[in-house]
TIVEX-953269 format. One record per atom (N, C-alpha, C): residue in one letter; atom name; x, y, z. Coordinates in steps of 0.02 Angstrom, whole numbers, always signed. Each point is the difference from the previous one (the first is absolute). Layout:
BEGIN
residuo,atomo,u,v,w
A,CA,X,Y,Z
...
This chain:
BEGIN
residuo,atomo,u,v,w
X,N,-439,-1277,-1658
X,CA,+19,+23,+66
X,C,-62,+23,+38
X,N,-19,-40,+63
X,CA,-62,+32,+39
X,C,+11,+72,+31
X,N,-51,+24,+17
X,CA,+26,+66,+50
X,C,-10,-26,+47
X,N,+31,+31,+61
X,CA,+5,+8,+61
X,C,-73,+1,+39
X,N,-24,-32,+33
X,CA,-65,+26,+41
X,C,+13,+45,+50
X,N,-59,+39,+28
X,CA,+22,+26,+35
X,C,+30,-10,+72
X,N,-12,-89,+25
X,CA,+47,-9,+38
X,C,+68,-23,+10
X,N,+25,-8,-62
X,CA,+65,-9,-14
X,C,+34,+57,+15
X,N,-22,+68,-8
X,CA,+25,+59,+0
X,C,+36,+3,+75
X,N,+51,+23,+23
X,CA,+12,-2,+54
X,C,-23,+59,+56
X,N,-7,-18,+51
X,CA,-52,+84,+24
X,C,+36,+1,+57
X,N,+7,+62,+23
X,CA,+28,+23,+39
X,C,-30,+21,+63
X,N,+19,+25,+46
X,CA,-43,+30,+65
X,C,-6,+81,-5
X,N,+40,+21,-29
X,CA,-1,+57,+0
X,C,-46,+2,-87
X,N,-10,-31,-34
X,CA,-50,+22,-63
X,C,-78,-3,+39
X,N,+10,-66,+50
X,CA,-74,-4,+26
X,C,-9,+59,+31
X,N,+22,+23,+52
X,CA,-5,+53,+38
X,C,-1,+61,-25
X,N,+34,+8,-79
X,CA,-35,+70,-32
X,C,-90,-4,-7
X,N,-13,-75,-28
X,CA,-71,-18,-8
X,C,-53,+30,+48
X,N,+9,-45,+52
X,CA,-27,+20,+71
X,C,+10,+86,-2
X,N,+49,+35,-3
X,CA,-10,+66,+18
X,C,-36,+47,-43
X,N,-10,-32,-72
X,CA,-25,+30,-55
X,C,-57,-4,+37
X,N,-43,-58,+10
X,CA,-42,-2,+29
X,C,-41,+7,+36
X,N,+54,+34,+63
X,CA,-26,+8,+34
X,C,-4,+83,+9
X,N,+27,+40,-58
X,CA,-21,+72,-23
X,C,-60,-20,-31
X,N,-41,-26,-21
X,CA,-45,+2,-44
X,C,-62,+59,+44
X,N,-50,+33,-15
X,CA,-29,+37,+41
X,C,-32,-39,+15
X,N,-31,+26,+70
X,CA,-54,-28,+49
X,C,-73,-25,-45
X,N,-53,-26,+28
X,CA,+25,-73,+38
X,C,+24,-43,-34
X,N,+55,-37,+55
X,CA,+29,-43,-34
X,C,-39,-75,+0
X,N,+17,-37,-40
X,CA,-20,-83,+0
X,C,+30,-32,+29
X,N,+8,-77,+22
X,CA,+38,-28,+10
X,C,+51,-3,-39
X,N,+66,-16,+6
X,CA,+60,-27,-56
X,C,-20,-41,-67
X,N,+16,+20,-34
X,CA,-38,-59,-67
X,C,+59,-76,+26
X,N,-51,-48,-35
X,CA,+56,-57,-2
X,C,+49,-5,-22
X,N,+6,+41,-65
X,CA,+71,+7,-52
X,C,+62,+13,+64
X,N,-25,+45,+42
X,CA,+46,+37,+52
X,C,+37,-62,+45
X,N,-61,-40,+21
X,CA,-6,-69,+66
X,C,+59,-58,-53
X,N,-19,+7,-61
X,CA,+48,-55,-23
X,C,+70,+19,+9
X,N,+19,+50,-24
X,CA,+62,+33,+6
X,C,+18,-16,+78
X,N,-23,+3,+39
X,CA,+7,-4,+70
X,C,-10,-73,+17
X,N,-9,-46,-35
X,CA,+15,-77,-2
X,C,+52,-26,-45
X,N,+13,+36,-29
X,CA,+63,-11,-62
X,C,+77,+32,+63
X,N,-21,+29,+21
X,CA,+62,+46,+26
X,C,+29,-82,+24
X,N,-47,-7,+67
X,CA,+35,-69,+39
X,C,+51,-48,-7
X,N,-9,+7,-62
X,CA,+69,-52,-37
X,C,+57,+29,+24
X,N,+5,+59,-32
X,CA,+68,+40,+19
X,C,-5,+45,+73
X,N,-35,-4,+39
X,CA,+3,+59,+58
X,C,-40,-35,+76
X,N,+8,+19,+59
X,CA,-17,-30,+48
X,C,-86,+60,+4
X,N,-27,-56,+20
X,CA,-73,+30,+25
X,C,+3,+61,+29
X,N,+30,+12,+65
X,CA,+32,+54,+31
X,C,+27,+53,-29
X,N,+46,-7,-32
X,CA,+24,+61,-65
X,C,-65,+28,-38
X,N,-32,-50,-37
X,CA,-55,+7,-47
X,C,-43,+61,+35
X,N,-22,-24,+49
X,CA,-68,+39,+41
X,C,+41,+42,+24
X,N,+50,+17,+31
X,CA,+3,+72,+11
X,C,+17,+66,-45
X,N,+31,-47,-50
X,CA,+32,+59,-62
X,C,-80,+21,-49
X,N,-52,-42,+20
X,CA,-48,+17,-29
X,C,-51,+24,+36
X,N,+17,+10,+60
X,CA,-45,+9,+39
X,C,-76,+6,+12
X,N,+24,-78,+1
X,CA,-63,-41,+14
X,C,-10,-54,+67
X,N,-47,-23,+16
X,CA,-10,-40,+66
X,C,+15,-65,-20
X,N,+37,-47,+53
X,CA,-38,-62,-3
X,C,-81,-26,-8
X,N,-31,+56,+53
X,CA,-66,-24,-39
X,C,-31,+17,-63
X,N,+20,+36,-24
X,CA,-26,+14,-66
X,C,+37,-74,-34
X,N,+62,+2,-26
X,CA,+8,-54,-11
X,C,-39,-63,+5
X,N,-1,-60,+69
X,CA,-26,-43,+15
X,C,-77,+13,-48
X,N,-31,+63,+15
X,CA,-61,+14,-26
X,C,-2,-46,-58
X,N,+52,+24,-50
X,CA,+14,-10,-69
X,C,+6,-65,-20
């Protein structure tokens, strides 16, 4: 029996968005978002509209496109 990778796992918007907020307590200064974060936020798309995504995470379109 294989395991699961971790994108088989199903992810949610609200697990991402604890991520992002963990993160974004982290103390000053901050870094950019790690990628681990940006994938999650390309994984969402399957299940969620762009629009939903970026505001519940509050984030820009341009940050995004950036990405």
């Amino acid at each position: 029996m294989e395991a699961d990778s971790p994108t088989d796992i199903p992810l949610t918007l609200e697990d991402v968005k604890a991520k992002f907020e963990a993160w974004r307590q982290r103390p000053k200064p901050r870094k950019p978002f790690p990628n681990a974060l940006w994938h999650d936020v390309f994984r969402l798309q399957e299940q969620y509209k762009l629009t939903k995504i970026l505001t519940t995470l509050r984030l820009t379109r341009a940050q995004f496109m950036h990405k």
